[in-house]
N, C-alpha and C positions, 0 to 999 in steps of 0.2 A: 602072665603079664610082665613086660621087662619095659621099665620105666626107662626115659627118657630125657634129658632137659627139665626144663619144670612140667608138673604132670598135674591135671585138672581131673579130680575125679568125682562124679558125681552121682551121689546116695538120693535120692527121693521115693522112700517108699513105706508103706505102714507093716512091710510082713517082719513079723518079729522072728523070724529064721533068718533074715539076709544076714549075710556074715561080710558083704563087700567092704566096711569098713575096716572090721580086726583082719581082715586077708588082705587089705594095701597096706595097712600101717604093720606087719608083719612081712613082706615085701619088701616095703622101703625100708626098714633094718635089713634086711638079708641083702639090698644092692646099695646099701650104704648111701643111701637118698636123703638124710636129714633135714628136715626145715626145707625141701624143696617141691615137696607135696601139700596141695590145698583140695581139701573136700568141700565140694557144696551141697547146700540146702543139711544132708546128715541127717538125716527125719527118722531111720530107723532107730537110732539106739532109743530115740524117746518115747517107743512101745513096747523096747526089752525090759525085762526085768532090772533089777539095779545092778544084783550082782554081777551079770552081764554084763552092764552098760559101762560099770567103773573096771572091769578089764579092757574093756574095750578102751577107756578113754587111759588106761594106762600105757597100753602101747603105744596108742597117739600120742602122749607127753614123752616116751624116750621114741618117739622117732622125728620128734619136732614137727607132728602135724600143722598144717594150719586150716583155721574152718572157717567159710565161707556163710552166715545165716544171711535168711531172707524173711523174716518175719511180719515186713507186711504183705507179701508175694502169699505167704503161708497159711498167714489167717483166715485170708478170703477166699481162697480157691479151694472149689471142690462146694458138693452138696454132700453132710454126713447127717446121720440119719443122729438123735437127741442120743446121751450127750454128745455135743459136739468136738469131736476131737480137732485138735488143732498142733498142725507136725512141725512146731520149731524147735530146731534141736536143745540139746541139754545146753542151756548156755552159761549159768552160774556155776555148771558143776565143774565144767570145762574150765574156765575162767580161776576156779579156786585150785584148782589142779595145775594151771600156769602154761595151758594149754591157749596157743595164742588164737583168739576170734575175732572177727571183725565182721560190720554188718556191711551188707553191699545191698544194691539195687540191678535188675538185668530188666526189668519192663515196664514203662510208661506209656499209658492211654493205649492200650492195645486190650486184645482179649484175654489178655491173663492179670490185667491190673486198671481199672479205667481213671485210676487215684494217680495223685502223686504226679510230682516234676521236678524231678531226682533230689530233692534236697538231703543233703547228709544230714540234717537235726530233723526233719520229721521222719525217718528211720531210725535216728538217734533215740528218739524219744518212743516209738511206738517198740525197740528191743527194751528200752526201760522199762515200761507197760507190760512186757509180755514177760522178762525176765524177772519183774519182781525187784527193781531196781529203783529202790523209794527214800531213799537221803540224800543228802549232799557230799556225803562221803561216796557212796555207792554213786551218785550219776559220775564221777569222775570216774568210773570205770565205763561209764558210756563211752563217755569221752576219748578215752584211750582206745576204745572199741572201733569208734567211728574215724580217727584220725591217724593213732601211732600205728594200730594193730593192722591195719589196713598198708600203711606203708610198709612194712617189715613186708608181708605176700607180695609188696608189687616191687622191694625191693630196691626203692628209692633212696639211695643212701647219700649220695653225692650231695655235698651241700645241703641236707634236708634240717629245717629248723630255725626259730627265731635267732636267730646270732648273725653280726658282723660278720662279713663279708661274703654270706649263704646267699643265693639266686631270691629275689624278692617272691614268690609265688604263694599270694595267699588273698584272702579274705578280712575283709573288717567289720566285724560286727559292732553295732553302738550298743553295748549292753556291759554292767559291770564285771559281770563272772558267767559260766559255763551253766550254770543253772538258769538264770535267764536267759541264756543262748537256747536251751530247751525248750525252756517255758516260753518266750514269745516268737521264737521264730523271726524275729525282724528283719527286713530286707536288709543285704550285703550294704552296706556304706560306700565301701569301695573294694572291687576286685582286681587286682594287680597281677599282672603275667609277664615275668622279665624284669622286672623294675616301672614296670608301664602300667598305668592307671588304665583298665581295657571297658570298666563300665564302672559306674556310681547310681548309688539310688537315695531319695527318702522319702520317708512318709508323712505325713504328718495329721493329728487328729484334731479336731475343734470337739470342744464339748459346752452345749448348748441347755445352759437351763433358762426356765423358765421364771 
């Protein structure tokens, strides 16, 4: 394989032989690729054994991996016979390794997912769920998950961030902190593209007793 530009490689599978991830991230050192490489899905190393799995994710941290999970794509798909295996990759281990992750989404209401409409915080929240990511310390690793880690692969750097004089491109949620951003999901307040208000929403609930 002789990499290219940025290079997409994708791992989805349960044989605990495939070696396609430590044979890119061993690749991308030898063609001096760092940080330009993104693996998706990653499903084998989470049926290697450990020791395996942490050489493996070692190469990926000195070749500047970056990993692509899809965990609610993951969950649901496939019929496995009791117990139920479920292939989302190592995501805590990678994460504590400084191995950069970010969750993404590739399919709404179609046959591989009939959930979901693209929201980044119910992805947010169901890698929480699935990674085991249960304080208010740890969801701001969500959060980096679904926002910063994500921009670094797409490489957004130009003006990217809340500060003076950066391009407006963002979202307003009405919620105090990042954990209620999880917990309630509330529709966007207002969504901003350019400096330009492109949609606004709200809700509102009556609660009726008797």
């Amino acid at each position: 394989m002789c990499l290219k530009g940025e290079e997409k490689v994708l791992n989805q599978t349960k044989d605990i032989f495939a070696r396609s991830l430590e044979y890119t991230a061993m690749k991308t050192l030898e063609e001096n690729y760092q940080g330009r490489v993104t693996g998706g899905h990653c499903t084998s190393i989470t049926y290697q054994n450990d020791a395996h799995a942490k050489k493996v994710m070692d190469l990926m941290k000195l070749a500047d991996f970056n990993v692509c999970t899809n965990p609610q794509i993951l969950t649901i798909m496939g019929v496995d016979s009791e117990t139920r295996t479920r292939g989302v990759t190592r995501i805590r281990e990678r994460v504590d390794l400084g191995i950069n992750v970010a969750t993404v989404q590739d399919t709404i209401c179609d046959g591989f997912h009939i959930y979901g409409e693209g929201d980044p915080l119910d992805y947010g929240l169901l890698c929480a769920y699935v990674a085991q990511y249960d304080t208010p310390e740890t969801l701001k690793i969500v959060y980096e998950i679904i926002i910063r880690n994500s921009v670094k692969i797409l490489k957004v750097t130009d003006k990217y961030g809340i500060t003076e004089g950066n391009t407006a491109n963002l979202n307003i949620i009405d919620v105090p902190n990042s954990q209620e951003a999880f917990r309630l999901r509330v529709d966007r307040s207002y969504v901003i593209k350019e400096g330009k208000i492109i949609a606004k929403s709200s809700s509102k609930t009556e609660i009726l007793l008797n």
